[in-house]
mmCIF file as Biopython writes it, N, C-alpha, C and O atoms, coordinates in Angstrom:
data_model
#
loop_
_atom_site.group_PDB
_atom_site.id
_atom_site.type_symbol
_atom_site.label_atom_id
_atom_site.label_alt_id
_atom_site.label_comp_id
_atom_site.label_asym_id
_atom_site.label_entity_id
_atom_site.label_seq_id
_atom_site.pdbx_PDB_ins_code
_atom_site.Cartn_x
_atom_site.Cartn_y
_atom_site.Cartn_z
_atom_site.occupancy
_atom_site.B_iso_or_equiv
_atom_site.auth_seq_id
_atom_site.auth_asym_id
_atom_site.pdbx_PDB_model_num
ATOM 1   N N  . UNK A ? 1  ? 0.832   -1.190 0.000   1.0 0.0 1  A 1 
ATOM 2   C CA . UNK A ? 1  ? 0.000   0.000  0.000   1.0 0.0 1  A 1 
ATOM 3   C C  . UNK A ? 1  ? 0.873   1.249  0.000   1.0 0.0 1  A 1 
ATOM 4   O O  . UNK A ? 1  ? 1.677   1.465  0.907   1.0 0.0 1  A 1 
ATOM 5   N N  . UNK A ? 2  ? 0.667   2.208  -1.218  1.0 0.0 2  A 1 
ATOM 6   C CA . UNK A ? 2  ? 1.151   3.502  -1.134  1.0 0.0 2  A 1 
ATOM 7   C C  . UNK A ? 2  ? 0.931   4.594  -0.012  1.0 0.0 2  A 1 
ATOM 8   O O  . UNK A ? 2  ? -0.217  4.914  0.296   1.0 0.0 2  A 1 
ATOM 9   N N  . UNK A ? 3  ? 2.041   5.170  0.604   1.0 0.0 3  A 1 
ATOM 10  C CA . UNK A ? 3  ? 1.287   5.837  1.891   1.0 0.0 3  A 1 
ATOM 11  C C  . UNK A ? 3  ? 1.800   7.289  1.247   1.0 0.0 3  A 1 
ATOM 12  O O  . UNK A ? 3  ? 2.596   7.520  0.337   1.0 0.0 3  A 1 
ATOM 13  N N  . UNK A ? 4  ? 0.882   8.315  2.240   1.0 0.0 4  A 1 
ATOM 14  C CA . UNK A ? 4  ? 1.215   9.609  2.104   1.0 0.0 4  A 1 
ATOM 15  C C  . UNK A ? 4  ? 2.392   10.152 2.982   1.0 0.0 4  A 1 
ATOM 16  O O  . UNK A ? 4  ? 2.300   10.121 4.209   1.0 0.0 4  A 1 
ATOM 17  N N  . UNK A ? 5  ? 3.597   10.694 2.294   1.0 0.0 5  A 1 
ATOM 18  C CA . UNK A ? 5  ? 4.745   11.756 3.059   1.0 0.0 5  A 1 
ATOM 19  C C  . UNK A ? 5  ? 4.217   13.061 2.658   1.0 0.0 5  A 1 
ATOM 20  O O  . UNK A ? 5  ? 5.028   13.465 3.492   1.0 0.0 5  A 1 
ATOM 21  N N  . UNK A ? 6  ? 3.785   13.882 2.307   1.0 0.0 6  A 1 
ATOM 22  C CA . UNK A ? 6  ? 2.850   14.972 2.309   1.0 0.0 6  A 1 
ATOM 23  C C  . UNK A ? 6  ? 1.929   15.449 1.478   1.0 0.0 6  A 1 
ATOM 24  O O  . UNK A ? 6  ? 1.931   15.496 0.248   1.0 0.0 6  A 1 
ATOM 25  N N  . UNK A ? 7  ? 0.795   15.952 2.603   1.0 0.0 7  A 1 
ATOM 26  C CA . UNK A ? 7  ? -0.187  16.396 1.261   1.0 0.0 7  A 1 
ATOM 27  C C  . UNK A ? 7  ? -0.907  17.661 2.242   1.0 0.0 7  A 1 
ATOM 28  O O  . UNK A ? 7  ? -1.234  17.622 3.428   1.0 0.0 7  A 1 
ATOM 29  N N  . UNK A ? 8  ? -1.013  18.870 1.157   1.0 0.0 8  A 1 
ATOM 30  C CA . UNK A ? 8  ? -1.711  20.170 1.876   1.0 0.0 8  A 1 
ATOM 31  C C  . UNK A ? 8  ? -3.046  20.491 1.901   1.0 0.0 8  A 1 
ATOM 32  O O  . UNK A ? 8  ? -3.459  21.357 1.130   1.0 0.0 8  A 1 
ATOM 33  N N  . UNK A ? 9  ? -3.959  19.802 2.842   1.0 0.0 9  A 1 
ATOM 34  C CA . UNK A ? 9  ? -4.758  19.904 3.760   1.0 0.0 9  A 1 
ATOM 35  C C  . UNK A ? 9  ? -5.413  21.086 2.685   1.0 0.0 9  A 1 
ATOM 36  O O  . UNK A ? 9  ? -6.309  20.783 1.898   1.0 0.0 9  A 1 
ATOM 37  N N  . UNK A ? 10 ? -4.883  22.357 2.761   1.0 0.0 10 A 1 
ATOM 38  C CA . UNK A ? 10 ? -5.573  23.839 2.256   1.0 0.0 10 A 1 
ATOM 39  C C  . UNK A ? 10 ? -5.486  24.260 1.085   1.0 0.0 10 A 1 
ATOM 40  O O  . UNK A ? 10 ? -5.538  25.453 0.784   1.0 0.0 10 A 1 
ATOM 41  N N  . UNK A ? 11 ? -5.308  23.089 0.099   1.0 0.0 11 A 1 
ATOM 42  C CA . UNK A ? 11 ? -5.276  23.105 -1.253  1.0 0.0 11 A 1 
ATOM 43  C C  . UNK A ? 11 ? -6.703  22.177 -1.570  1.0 0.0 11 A 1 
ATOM 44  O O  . UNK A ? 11 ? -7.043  21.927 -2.726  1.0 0.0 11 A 1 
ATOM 45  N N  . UNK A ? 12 ? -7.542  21.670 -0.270  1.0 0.0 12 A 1 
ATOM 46  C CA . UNK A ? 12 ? -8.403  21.056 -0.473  1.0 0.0 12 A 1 
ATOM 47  C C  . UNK A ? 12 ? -9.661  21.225 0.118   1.0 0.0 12 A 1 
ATOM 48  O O  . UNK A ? 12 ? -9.527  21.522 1.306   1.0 0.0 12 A 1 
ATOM 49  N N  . UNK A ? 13 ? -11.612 21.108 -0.474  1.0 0.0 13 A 1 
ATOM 50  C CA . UNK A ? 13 ? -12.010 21.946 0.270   1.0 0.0 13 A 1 
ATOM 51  C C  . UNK A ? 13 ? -13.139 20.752 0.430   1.0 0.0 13 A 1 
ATOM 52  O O  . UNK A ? 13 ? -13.568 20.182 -0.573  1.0 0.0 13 A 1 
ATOM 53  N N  . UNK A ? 14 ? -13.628 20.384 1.861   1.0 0.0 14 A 1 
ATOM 54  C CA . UNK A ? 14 ? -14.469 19.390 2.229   1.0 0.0 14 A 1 
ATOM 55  C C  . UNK A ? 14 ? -15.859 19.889 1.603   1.0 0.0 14 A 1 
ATOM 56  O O  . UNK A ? 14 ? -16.088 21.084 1.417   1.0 0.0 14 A 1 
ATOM 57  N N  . UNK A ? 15 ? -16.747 18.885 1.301   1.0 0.0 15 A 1 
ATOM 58  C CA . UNK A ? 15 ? -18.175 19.325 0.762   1.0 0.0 15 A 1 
ATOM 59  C C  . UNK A ? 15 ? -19.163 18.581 1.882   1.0 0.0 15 A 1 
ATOM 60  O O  . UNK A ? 15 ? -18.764 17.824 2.766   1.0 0.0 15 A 1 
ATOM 61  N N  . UNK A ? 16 ? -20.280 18.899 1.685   1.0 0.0 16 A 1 
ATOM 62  C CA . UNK A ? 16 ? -21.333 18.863 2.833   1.0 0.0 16 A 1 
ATOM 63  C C  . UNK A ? 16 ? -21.532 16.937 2.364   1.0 0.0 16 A 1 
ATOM 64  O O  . UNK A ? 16 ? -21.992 16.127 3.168   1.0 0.0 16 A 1 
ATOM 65  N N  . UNK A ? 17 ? -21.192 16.657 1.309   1.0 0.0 17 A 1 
ATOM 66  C CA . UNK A ? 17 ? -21.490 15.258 1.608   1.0 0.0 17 A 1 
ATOM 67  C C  . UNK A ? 17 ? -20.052 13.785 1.547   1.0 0.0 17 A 1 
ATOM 68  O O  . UNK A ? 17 ? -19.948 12.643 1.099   1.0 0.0 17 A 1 
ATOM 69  N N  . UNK A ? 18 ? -19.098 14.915 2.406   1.0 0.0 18 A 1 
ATOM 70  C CA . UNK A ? 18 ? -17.841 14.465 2.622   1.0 0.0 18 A 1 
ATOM 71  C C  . UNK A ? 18 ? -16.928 13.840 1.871   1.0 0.0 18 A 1 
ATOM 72  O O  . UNK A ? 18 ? -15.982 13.148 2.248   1.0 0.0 18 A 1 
ATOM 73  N N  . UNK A ? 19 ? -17.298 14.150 0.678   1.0 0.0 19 A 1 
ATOM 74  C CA . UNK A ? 19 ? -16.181 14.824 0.032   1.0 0.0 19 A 1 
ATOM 75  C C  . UNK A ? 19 ? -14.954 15.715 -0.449  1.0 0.0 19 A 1 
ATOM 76  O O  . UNK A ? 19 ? -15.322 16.888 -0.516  1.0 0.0 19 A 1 
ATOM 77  N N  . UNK A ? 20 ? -14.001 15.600 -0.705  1.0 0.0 20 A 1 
ATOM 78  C CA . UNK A ? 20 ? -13.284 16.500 -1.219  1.0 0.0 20 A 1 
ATOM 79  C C  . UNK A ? 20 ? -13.009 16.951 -2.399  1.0 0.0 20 A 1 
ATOM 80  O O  . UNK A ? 20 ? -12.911 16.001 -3.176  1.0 0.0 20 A 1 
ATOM 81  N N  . UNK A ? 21 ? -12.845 17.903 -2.882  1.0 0.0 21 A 1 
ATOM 82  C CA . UNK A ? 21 ? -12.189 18.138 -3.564  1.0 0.0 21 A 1 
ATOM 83  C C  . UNK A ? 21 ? -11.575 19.533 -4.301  1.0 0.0 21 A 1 
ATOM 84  O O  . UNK A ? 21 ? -12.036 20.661 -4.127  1.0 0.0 21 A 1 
ATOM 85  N N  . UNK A ? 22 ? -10.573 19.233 -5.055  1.0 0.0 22 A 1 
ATOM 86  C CA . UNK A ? 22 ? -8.874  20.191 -5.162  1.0 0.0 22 A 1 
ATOM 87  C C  . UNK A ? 22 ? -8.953  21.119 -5.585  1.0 0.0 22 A 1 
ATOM 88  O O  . UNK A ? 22 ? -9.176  21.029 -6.792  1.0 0.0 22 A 1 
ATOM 89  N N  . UNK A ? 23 ? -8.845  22.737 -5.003  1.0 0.0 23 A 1 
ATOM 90  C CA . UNK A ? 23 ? -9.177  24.179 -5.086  1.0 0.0 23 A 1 
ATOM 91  C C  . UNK A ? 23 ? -7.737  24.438 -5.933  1.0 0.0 23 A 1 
ATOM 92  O O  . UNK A ? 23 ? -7.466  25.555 -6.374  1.0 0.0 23 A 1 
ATOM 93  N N  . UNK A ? 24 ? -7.235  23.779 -6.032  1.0 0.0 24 A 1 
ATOM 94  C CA . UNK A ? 24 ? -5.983  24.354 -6.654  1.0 0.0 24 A 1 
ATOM 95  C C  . UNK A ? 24 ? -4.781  23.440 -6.345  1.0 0.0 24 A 1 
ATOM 96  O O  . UNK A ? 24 ? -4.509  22.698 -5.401  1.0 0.0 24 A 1 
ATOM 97  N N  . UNK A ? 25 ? -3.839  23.948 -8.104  1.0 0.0 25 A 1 
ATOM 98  C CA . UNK A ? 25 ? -2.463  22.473 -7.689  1.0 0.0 25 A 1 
ATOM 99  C C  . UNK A ? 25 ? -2.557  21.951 -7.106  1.0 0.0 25 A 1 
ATOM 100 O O  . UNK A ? 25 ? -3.126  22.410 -6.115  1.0 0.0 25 A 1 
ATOM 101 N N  . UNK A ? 26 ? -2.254  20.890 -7.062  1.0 0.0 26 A 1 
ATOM 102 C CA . UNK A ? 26 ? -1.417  20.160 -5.216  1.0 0.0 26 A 1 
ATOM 103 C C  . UNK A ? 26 ? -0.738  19.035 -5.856  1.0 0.0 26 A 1 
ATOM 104 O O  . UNK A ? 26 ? -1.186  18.282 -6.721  1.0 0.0 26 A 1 
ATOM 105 N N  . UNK A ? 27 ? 0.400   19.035 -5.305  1.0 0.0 27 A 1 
ATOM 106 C CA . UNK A ? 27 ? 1.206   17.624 -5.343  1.0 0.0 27 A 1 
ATOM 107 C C  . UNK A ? 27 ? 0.887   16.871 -3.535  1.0 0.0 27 A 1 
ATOM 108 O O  . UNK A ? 27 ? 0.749   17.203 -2.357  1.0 0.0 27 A 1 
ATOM 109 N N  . UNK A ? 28 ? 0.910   15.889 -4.291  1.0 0.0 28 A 1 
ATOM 110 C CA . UNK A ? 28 ? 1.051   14.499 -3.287  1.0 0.0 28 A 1 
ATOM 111 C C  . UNK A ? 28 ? 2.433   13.950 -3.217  1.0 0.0 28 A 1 
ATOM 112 O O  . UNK A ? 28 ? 2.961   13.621 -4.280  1.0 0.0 28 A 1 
ATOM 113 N N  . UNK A ? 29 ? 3.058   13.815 -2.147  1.0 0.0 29 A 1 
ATOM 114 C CA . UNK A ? 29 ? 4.478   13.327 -1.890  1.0 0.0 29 A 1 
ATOM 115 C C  . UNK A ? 29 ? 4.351   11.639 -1.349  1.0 0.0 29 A 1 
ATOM 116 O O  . UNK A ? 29 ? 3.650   11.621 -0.338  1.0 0.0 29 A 1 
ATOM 117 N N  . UNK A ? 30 ? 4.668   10.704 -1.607  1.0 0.0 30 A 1 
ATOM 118 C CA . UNK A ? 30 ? 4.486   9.271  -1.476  1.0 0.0 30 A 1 
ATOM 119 C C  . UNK A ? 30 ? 6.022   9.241  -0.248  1.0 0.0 30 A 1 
ATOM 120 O O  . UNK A ? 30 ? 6.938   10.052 -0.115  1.0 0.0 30 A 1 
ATOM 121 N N  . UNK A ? 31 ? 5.769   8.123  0.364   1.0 0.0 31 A 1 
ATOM 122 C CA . UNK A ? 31 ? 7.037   7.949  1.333   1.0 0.0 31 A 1 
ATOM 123 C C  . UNK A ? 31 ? 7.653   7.365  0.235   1.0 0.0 31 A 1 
ATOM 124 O O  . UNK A ? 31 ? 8.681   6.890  0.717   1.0 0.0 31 A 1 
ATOM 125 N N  . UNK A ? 32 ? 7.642   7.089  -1.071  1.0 0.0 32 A 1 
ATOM 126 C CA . UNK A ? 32 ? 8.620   6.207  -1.969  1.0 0.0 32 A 1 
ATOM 127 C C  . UNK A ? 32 ? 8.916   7.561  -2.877  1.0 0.0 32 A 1 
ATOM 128 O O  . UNK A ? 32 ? 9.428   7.268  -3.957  1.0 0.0 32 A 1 
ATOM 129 N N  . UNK A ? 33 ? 8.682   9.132  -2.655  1.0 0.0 33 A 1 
ATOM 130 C CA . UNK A ? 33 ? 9.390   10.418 -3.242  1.0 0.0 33 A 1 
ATOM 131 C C  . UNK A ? 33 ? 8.144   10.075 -4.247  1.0 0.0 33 A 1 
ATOM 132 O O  . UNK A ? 33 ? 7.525   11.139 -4.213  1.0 0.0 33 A 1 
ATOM 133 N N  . UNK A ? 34 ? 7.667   9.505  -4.821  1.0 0.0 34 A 1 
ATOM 134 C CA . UNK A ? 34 ? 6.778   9.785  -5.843  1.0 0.0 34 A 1 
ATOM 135 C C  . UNK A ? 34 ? 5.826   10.876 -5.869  1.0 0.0 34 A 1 
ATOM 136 O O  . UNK A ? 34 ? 5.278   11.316 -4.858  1.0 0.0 34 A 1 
ATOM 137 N N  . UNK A ? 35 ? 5.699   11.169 -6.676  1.0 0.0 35 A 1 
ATOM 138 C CA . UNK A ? 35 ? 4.534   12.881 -6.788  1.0 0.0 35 A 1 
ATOM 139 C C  . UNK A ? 35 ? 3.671   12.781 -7.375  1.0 0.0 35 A 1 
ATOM 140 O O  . UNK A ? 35 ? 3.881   12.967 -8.574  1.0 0.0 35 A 1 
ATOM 141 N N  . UNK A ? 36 ? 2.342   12.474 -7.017  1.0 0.0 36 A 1 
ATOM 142 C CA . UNK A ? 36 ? 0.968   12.784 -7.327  1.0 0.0 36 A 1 
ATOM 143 C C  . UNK A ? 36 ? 0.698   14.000 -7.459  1.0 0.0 36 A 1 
ATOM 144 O O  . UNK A ? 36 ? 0.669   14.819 -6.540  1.0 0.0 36 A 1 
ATOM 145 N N  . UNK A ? 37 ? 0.339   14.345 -9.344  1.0 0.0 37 A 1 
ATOM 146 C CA . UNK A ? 37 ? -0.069  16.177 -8.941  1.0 0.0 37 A 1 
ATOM 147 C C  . UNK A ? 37 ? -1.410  15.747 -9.158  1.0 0.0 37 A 1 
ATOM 148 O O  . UNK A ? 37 ? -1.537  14.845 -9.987  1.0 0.0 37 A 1 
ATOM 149 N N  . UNK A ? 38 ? -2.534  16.219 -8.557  1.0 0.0 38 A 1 
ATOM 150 C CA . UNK A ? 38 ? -3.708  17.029 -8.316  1.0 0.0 38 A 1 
ATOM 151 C C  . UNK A ? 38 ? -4.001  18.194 -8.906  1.0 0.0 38 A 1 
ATOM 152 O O  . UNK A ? 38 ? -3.554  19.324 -8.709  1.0 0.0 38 A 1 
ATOM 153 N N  . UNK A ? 39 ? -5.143  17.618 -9.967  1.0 0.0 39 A 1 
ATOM 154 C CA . UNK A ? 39 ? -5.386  19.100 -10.684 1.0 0.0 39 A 1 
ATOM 155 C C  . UNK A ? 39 ? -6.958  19.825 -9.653  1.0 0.0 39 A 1 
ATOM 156 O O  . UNK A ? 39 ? -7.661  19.324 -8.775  1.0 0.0 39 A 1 
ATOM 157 N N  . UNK A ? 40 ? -6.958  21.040 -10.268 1.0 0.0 40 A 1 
ATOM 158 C CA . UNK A ? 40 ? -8.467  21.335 -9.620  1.0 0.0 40 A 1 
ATOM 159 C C  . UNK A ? 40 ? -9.698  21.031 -10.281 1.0 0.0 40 A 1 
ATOM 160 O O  . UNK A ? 40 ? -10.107 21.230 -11.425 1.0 0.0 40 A 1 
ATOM 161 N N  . UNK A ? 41 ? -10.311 20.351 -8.981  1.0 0.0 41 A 1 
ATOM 162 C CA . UNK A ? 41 ? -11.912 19.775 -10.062 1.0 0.0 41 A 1 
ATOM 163 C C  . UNK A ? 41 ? -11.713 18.693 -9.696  1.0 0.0 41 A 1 
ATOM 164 O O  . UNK A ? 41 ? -12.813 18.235 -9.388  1.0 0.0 41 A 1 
ATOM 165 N N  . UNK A ? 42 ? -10.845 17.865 -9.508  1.0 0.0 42 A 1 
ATOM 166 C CA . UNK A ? 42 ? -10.730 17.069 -8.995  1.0 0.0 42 A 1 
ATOM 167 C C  . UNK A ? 42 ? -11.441 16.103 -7.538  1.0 0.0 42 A 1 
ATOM 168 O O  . UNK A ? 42 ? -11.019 16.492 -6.449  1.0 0.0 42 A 1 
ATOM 169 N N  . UNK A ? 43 ? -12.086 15.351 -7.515  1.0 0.0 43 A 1 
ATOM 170 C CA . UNK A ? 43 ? -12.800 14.858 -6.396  1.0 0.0 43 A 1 
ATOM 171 C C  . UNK A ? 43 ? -12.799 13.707 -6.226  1.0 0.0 43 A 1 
ATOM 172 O O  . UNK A ? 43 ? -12.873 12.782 -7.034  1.0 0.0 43 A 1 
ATOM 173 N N  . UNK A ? 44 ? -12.667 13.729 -4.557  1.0 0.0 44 A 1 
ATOM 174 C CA . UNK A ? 44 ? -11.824 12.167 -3.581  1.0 0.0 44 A 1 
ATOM 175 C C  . UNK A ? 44 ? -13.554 12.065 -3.114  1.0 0.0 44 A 1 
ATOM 176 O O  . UNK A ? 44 ? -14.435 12.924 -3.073  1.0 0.0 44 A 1 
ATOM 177 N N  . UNK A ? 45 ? -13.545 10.492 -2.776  1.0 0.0 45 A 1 
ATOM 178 C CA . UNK A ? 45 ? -14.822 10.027 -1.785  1.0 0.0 45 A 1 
ATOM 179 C C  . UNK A ? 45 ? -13.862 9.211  -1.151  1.0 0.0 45 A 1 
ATOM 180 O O  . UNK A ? 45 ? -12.914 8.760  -1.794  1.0 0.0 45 A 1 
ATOM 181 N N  . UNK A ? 46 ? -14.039 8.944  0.226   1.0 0.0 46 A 1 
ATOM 182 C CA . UNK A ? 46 ? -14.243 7.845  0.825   1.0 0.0 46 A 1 
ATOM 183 C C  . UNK A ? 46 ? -13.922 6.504  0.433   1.0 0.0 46 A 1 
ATOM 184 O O  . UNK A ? 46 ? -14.832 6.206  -0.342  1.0 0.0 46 A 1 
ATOM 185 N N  . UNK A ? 47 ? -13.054 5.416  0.541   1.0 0.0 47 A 1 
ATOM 186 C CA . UNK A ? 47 ? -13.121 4.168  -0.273  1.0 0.0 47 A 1 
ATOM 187 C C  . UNK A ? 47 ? -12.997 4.152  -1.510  1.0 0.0 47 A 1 
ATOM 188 O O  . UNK A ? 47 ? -13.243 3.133  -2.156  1.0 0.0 47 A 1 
ATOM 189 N N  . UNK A ? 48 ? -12.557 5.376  -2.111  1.0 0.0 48 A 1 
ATOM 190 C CA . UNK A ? 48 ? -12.454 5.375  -3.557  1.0 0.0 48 A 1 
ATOM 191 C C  . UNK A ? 48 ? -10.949 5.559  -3.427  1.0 0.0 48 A 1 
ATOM 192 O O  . UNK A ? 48 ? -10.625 6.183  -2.416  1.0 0.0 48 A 1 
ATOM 193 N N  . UNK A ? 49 ? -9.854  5.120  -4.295  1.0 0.0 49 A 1 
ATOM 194 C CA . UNK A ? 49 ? -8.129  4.868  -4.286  1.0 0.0 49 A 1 
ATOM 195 C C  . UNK A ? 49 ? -8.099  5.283  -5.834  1.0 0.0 49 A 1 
ATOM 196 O O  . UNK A ? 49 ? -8.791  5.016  -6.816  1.0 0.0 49 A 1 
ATOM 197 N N  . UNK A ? 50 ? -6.800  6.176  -5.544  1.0 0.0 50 A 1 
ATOM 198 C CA . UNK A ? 50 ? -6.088  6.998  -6.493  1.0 0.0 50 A 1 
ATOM 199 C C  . UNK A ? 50 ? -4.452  6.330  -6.219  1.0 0.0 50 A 1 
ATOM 200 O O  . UNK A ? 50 ? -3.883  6.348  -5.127  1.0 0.0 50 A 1 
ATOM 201 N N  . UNK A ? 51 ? -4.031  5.901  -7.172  1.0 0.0 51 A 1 
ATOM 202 C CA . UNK A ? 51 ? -2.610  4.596  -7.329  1.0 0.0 51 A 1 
ATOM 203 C C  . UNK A ? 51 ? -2.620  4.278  -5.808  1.0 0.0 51 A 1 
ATOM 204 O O  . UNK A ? 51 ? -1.578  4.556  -5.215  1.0 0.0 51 A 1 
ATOM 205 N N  . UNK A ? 52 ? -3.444  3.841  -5.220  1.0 0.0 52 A 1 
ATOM 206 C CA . UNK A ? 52 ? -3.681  3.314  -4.506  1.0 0.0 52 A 1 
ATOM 207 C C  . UNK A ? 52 ? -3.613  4.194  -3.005  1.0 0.0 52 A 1 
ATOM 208 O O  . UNK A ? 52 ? -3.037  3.668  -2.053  1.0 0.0 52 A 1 
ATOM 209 N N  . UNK A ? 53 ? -4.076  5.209  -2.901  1.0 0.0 53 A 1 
ATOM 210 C CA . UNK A ? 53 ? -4.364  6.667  -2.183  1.0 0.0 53 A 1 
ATOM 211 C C  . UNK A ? 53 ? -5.522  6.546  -2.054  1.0 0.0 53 A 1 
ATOM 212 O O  . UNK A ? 53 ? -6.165  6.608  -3.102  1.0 0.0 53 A 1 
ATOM 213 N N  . UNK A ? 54 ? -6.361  6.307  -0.655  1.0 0.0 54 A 1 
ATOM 214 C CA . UNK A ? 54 ? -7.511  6.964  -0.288  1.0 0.0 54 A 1 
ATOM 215 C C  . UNK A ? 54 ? -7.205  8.396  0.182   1.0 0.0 54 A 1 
ATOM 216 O O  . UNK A ? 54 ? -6.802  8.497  1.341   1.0 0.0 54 A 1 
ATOM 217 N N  . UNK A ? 55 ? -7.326  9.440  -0.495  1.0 0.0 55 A 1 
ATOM 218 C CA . UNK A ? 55 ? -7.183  10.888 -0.555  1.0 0.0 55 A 1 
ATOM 219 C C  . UNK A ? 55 ? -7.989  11.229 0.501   1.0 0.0 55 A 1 
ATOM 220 O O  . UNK A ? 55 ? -7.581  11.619 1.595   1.0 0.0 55 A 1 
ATOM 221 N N  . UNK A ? 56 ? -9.423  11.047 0.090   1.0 0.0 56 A 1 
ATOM 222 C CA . UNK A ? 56 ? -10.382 11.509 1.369   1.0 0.0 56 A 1 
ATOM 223 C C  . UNK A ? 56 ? -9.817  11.017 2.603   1.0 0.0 56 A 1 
ATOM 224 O O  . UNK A ? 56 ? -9.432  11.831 3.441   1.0 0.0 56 A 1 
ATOM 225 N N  . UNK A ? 57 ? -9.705  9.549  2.846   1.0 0.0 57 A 1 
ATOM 226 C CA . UNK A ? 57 ? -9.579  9.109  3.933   1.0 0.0 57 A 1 
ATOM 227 C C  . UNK A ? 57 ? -8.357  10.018 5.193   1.0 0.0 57 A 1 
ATOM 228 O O  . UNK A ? 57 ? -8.364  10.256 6.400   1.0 0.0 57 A 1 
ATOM 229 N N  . UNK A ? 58 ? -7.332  10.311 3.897   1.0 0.0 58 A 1 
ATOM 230 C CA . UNK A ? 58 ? -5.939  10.713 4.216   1.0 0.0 58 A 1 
ATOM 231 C C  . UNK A ? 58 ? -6.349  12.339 4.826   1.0 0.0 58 A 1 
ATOM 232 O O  . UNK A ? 58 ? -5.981  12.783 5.914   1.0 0.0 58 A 1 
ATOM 233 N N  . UNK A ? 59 ? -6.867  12.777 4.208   1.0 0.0 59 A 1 
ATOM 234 C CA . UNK A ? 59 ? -7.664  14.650 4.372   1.0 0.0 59 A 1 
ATOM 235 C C  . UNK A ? 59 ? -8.666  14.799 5.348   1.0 0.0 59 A 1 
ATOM 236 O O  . UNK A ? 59 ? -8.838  15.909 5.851   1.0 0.0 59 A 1 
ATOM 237 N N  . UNK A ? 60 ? -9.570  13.527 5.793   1.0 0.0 60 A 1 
ATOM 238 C CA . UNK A ? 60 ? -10.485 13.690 6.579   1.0 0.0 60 A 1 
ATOM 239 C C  . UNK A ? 60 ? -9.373  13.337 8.109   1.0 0.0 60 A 1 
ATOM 240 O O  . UNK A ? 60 ? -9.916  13.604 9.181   1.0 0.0 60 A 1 
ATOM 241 N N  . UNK A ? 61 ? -7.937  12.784 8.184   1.0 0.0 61 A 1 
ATOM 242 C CA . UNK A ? 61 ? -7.273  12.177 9.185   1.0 0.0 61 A 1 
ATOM 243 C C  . UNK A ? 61 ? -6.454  13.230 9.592   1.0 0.0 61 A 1 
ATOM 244 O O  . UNK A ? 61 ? -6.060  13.229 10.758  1.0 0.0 61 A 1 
ATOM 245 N N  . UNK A ? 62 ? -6.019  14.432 8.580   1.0 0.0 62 A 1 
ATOM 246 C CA . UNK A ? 62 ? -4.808  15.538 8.354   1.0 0.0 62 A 1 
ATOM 247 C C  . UNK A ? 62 ? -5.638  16.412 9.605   1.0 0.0 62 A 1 
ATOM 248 O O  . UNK A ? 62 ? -5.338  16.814 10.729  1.0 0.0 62 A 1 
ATOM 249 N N  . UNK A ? 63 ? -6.911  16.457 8.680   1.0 0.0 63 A 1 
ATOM 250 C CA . UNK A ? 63 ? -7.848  17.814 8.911   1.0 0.0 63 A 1 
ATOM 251 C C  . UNK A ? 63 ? -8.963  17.350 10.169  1.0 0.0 63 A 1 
ATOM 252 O O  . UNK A ? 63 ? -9.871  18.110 10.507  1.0 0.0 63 A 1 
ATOM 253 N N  . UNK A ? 64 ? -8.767  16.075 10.767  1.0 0.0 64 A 1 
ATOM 254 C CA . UNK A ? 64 ? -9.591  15.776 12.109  1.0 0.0 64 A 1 
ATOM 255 C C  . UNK A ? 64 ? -11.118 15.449 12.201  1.0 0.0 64 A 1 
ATOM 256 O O  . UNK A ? 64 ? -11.928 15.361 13.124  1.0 0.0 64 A 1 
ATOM 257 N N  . UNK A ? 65 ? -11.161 15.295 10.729  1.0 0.0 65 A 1 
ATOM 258 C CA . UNK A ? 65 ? -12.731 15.280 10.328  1.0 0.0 65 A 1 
ATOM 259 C C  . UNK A ? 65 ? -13.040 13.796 10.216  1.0 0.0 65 A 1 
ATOM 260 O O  . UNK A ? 65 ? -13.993 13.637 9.453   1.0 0.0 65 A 1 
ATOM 261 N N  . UNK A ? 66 ? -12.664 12.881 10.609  1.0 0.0 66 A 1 
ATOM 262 C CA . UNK A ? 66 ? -12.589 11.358 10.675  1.0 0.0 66 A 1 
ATOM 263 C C  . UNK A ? 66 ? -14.466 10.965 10.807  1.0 0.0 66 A 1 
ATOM 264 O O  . UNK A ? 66 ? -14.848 9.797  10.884  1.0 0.0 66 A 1 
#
């Protein structure tokens, strides 16, 4: 499983049905240096995996919204 070494929380904007998604750029940093860029428009759910990134899961854990 791919894990997250950083991702900015405030490049991303929660929606009322807990979702996310990307207000602008963002790279994703992998603990293996790999870089996920994130365009805007972009939208994470829950249980849904991006190269194997639950995004939401990772943003709802950053940002305390679990």
């Amino acid at each position: 499983m791919t894990e997250i070494s950083r991702i900015n929380v405030e490049e991303f904007e929660k929606k009322s049905d807990g979702s996310w998604v990307c207000i602008k750029n963002s790279d994703i940093v992998t603990k293996s240096q790999e870089v996920i860029r994130i365009t805007p428009g972009m939208t994470f759910k829950k249980g849904v995996k991006l190269f194997g990134i639950d995004i939401a899961e990772a943003l709802d854990k950053i940002s305390g919204n679990n």
